[in-house]
HTML snippet that shows the backbone in 3Dmol.js (N, CA, C, O; Angstrom):
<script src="https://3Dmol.org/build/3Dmol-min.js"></script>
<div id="view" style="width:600px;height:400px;position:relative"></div>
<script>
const pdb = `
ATOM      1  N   UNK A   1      22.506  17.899  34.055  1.00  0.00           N
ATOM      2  CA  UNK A   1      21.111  17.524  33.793  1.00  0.00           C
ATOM      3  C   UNK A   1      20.479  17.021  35.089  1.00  0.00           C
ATOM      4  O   UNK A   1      20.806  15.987  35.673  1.00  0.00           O
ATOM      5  N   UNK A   2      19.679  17.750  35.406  1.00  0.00           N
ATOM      6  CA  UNK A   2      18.629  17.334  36.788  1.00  0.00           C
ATOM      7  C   UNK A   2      17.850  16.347  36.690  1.00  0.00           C
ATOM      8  O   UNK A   2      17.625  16.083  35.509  1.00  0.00           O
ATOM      9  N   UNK A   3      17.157  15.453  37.662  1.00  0.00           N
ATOM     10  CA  UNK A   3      15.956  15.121  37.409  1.00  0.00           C
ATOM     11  C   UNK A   3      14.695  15.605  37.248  1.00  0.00           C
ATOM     12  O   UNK A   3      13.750  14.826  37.373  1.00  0.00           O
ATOM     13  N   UNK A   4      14.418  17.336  36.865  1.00  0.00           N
ATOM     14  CA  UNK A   4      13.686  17.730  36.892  1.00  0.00           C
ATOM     15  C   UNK A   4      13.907  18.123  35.517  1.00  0.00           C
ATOM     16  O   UNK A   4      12.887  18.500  34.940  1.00  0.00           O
ATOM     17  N   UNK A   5      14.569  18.129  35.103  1.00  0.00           N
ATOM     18  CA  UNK A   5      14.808  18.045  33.218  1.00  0.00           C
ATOM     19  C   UNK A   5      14.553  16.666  32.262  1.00  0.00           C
ATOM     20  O   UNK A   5      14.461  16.539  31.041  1.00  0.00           O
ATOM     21  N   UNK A   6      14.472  15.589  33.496  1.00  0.00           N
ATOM     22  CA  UNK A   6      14.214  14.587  32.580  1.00  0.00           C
ATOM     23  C   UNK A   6      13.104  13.659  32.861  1.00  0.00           C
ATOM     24  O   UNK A   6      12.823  12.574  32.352  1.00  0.00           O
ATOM     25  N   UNK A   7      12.376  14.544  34.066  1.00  0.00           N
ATOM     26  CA  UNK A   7      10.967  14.201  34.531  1.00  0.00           C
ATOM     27  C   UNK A   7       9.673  15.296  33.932  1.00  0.00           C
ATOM     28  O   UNK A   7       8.514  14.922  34.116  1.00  0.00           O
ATOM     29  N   UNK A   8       9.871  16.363  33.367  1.00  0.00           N
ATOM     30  CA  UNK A   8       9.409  17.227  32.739  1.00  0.00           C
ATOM     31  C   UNK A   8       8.851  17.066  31.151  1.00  0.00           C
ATOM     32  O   UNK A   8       7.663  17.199  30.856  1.00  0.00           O
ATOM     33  N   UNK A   9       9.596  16.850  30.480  1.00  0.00           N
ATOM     34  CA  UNK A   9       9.131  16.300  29.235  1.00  0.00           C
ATOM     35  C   UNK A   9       8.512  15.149  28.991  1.00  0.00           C
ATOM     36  O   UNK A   9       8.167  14.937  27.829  1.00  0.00           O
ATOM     37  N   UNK A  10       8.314  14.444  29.718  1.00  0.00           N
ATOM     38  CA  UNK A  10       7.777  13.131  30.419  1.00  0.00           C
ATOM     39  C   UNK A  10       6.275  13.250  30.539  1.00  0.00           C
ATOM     40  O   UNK A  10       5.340  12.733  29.928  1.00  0.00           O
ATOM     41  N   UNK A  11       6.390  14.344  31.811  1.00  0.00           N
ATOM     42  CA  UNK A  11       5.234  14.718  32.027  1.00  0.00           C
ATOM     43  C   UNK A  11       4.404  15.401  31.065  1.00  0.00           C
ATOM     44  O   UNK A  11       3.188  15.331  31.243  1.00  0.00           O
ATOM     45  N   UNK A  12       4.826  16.023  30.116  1.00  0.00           N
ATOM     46  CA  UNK A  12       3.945  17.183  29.254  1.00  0.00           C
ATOM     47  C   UNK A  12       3.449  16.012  28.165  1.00  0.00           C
ATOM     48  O   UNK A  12       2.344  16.011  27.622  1.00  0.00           O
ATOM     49  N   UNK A  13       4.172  15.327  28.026  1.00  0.00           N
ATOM     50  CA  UNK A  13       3.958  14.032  27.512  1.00  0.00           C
ATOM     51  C   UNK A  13       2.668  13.108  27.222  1.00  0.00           C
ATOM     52  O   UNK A  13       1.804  12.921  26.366  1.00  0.00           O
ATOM     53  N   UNK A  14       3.145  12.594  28.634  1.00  0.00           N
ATOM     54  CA  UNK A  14       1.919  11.742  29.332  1.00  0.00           C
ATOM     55  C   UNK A  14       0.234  12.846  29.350  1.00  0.00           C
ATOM     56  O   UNK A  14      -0.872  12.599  28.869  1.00  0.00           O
ATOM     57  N   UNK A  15       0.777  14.128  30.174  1.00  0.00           N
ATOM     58  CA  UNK A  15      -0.355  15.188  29.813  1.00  0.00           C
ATOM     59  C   UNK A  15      -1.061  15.322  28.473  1.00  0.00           C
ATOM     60  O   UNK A  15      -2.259  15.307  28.191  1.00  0.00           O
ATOM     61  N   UNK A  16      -0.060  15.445  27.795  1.00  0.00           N
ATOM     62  CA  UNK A  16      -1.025  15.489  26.021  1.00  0.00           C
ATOM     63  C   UNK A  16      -1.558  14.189  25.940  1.00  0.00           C
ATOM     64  O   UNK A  16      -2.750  14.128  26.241  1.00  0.00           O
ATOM     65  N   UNK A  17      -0.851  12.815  25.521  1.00  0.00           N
ATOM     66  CA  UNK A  17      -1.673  11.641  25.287  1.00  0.00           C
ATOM     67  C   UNK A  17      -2.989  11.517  26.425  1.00  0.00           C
ATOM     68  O   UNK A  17      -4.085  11.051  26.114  1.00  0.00           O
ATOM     69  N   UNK A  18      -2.682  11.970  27.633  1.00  0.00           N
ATOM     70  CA  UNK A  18      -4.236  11.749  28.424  1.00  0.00           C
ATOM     71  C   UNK A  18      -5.277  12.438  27.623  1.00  0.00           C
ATOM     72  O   UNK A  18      -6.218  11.816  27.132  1.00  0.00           O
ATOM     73  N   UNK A  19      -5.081  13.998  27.458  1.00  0.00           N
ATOM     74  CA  UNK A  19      -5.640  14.626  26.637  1.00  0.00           C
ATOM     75  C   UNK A  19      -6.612  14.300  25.123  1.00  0.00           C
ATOM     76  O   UNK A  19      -7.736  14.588  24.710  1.00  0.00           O
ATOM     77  N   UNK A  20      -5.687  13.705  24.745  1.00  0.00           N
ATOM     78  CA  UNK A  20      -5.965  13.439  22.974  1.00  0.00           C
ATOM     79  C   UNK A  20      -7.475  11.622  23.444  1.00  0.00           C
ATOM     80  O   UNK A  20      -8.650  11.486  23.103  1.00  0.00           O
ATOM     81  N   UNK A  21      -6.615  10.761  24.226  1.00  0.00           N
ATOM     82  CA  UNK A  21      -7.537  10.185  24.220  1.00  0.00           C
ATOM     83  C   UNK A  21      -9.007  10.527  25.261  1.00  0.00           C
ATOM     84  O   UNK A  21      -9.906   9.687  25.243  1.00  0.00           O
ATOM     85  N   UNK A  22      -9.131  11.537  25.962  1.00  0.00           N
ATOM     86  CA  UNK A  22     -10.629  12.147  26.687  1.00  0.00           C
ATOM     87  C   UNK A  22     -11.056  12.755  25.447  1.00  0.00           C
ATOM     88  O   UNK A  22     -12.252  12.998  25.287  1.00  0.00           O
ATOM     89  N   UNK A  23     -10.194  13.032  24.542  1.00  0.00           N
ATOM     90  CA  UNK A  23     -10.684  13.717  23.317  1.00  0.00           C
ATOM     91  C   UNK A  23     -11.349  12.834  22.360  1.00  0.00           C
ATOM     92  O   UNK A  23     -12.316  13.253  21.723  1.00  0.00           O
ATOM     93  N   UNK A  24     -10.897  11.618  22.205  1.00  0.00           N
ATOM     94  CA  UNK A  24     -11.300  10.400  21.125  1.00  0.00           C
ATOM     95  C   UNK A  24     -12.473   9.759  22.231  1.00  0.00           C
ATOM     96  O   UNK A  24     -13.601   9.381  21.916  1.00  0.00           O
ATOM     97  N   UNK A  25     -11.983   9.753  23.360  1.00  0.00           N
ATOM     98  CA  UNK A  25     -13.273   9.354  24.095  1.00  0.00           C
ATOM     99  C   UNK A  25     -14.624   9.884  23.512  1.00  0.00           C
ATOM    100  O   UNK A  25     -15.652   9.409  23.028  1.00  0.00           O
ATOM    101  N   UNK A  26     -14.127  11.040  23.788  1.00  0.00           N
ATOM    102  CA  UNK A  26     -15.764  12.217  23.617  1.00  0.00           C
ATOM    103  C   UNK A  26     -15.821  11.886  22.134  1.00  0.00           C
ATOM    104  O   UNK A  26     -16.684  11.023  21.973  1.00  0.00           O
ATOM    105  N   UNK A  27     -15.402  12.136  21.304  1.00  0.00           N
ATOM    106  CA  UNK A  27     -15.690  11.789  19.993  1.00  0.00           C
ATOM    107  C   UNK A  27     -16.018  10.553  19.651  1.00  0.00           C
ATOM    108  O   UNK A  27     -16.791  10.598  18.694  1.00  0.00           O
ATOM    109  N   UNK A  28     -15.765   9.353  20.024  1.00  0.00           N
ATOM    110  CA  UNK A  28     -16.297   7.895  19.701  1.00  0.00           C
ATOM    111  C   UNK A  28     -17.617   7.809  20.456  1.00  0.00           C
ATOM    112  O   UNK A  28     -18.553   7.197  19.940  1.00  0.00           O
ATOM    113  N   UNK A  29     -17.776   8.514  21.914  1.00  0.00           N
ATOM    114  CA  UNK A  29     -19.254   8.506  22.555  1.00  0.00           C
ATOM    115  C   UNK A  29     -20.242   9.711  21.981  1.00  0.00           C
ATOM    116  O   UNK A  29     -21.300  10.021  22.528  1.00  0.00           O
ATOM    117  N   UNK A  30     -19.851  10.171  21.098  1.00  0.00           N
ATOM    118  CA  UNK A  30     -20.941  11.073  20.513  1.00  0.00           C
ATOM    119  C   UNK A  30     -21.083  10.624  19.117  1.00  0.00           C
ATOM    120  O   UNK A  30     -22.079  10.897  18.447  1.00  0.00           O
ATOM    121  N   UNK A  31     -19.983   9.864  18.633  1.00  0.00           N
ATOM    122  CA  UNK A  31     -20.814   9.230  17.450  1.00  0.00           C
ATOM    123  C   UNK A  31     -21.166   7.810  17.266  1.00  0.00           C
ATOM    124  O   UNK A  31     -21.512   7.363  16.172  1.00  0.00           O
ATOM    125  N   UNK A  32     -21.084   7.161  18.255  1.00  0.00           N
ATOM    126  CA  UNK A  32     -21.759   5.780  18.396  1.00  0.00           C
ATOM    127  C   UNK A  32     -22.945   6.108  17.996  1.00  0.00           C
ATOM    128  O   UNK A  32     -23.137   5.866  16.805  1.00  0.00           O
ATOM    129  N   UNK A  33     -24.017   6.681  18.693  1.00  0.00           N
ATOM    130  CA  UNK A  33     -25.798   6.630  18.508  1.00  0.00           C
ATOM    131  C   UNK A  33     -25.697   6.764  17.079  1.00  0.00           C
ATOM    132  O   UNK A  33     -26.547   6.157  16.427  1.00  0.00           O
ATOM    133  N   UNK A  34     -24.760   7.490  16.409  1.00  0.00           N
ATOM    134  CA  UNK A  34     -25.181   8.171  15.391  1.00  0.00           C
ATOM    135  C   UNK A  34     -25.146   6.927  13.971  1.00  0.00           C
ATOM    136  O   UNK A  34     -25.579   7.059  12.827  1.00  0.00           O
ATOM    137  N   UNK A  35     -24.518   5.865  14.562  1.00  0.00           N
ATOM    138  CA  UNK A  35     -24.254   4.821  13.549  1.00  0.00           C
ATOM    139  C   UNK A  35     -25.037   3.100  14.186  1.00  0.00           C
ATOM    140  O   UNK A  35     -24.828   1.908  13.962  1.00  0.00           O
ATOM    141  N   UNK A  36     -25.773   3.730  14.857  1.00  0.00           N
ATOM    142  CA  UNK A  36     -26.276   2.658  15.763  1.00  0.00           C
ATOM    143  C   UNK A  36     -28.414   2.477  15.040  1.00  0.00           C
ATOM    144  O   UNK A  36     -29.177   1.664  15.564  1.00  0.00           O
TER     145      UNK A  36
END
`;
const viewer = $3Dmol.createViewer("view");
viewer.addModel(pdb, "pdb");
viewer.setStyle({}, {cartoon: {color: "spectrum"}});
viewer.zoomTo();
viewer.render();
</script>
C-alpha cells in the first residue's frame, strides 16, 4: 500500500464535501430573499 493509495481517497473526499457545501452555499443564498 503506497501513499498514493491512501492519499487518494482522501482527496476525492475532501473534493466532494467542498462540492456539496458551494452547493448548499448557492442554495441557502438564493433562498434567503425569498423568506426575507
Amino acid at each position: 500500500m503506497t501513499a498514493n493509495d491512501w492519499i487518494l481517497p482522501w482527496f476525492m473526499l475532501v473534493r466532494t464535501m467542498y462540492i456539496m457545501l458551494n452547493l448548499v452555499g448557492l442554495f441557502l443564498s438564493s433562498c434567503v430573499p425569498l423568506f426575507r
